[in-house]
N, C-alpha and C positions, 0 to 999 in steps of 0.2 A: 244428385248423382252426376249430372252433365257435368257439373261447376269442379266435381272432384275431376273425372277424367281430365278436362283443359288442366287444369293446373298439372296432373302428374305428365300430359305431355310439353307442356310449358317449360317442366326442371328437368325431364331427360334431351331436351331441344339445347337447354342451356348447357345440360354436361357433355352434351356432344362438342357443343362449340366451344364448353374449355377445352375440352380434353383436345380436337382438333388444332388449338391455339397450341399448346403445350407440346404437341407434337410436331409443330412447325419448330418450335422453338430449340424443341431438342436437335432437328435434322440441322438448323443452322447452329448450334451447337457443338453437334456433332462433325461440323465440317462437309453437311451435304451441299452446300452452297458459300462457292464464293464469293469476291466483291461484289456488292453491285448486285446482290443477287443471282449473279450466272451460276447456273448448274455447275462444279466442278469436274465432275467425271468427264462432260460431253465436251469441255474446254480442253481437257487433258489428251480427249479420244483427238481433238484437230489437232495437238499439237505433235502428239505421236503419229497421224497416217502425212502429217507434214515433214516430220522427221527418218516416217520409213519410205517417202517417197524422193527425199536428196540419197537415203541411203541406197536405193536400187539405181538412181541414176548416174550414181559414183560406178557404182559395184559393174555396170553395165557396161559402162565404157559411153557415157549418155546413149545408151540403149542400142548400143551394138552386138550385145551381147544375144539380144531378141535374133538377130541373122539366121536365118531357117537353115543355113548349112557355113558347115566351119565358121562359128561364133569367135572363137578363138582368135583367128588367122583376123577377122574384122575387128576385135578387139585389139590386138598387135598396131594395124592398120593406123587405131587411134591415137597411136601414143607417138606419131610422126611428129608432129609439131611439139610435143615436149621431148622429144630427143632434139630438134634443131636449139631447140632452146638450150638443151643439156651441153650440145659444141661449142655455142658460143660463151659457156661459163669455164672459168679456173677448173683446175683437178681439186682445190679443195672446197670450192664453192660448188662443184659438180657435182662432190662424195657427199654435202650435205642435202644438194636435192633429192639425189639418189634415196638418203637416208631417210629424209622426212618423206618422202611421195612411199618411200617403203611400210612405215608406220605407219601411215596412214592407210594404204594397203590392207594391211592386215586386219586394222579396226574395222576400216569397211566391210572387208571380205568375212571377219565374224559377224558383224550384223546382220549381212545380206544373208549369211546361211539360216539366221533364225527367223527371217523374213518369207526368206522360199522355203523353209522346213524344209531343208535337204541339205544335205555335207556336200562339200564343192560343187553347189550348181554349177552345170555348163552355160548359164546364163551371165555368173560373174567373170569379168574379163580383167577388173584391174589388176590382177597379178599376170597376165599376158603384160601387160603396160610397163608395168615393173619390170619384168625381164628382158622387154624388149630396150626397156632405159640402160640395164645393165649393160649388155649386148652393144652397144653403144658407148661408153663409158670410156674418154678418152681417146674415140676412132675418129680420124679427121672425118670432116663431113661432106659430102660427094653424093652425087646418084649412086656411081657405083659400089661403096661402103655400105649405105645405106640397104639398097636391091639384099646385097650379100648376106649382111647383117640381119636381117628379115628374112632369108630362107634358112640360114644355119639356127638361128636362133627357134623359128618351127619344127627346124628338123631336130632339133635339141630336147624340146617340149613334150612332142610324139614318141619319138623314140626311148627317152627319159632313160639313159645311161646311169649308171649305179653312182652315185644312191639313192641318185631324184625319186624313182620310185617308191622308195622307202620312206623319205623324207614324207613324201605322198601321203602313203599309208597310216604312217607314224604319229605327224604332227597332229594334233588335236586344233579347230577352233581356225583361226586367220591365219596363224603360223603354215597350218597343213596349207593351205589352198595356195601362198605366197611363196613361201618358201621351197618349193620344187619350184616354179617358173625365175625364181632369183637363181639357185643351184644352173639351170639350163642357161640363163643368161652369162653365167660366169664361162661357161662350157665354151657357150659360142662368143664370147667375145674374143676367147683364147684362140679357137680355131679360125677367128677372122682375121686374125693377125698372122696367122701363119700362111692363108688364102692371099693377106697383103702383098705378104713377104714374096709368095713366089709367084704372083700374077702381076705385081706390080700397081695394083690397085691404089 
């Protein structure tokens, strides 16, 4: 009787360890494991909180957007040094920075909204950036240009003159969040020209 029980745990010992064998086999199989044996899921999970943390640092303005008051206006702030870069290029090499830093704008600005679960966080700034490039687009380059161009272009954003606001409401995705702060830079570049025109600036 002893010699039957060992044996029947002897061949359920063994079917455990096929069947455990076979179920490795299936998960690597089935694609539970990558190269090399690394897990793939927990490969995938670094390269995605690697990929949502360039996209919040875009999206921020490299984290100006965090500013515990008028994020905005600090986001704006950032984009100084690429508007100096924007005067010293061509009007046709300018419209392509303009255009590409725009694109890319708006990809970022739809990522970061799936990132913060929120339609236009006040936390993303790069379409502040973008408008403020506009805003700038062609204006010689000076302190006092610049100063100008940086309050009309907030006052532009704020008070969001027809149809920014719509555009606002409207646009779905990175368009929405971008495209009113492009609209407000068009605004204000026009009325900085006209501040040129009669202050001499």
């Amino acid at each position: 009787m002893g010699q039957c029980d060992k044996k029947l745990r002897n061949s359920n010992s063994d079917s455990g360890s096929a069947g455990s064998g076979a179920g490795e086999q299936a998960r690597r199989g089935a694609g539970e494991y990558g190269p090399n044996g690394l897990n793939r899921p927990n490969g995938q999970g670094v390269l995605h909180r690697i990929r949502e943390k360039c996209v919040v640092l875009f999206a921020t303005g490299c984290y100006a957007g965090y500013a515990p008051v008028a994020p905005g206006t600090f986001g704006t702030l950032v984009a100084i040094p690429l508007c100096y870069l924007l005067s010293v290029l061509g009007p046709f090499a300018g419209m392509l920075f303009i255009g590409a830093f725009t694109g890319f704008a708006v990809w970022i600005s739809g990522q970061a909204e799936k990132a913060f679960n929120e339609k236009d966080s006040r936390l993303i700034v790069i379409d502040e950036m973008a408008g403020f490039l506009v805003t700038l687009f062609l204006i010689p380059w000076s302190a006092k240009t610049m100063v100008t161009g940086f309050l009309l272009f907030r006052l532009m954003d704020i008070a969001k003159p027809f149809p920014i606001r719509r555009i606002e409401q409207k646009a779905r995705g990175g368009w929405g969040v971008v495209g009113d702060d492009v609209l407000a830079g068009i605004y204000a570049n026009a009325a900085l020209r006209i501040v040129m025109r009669f202050l001499n600036l």
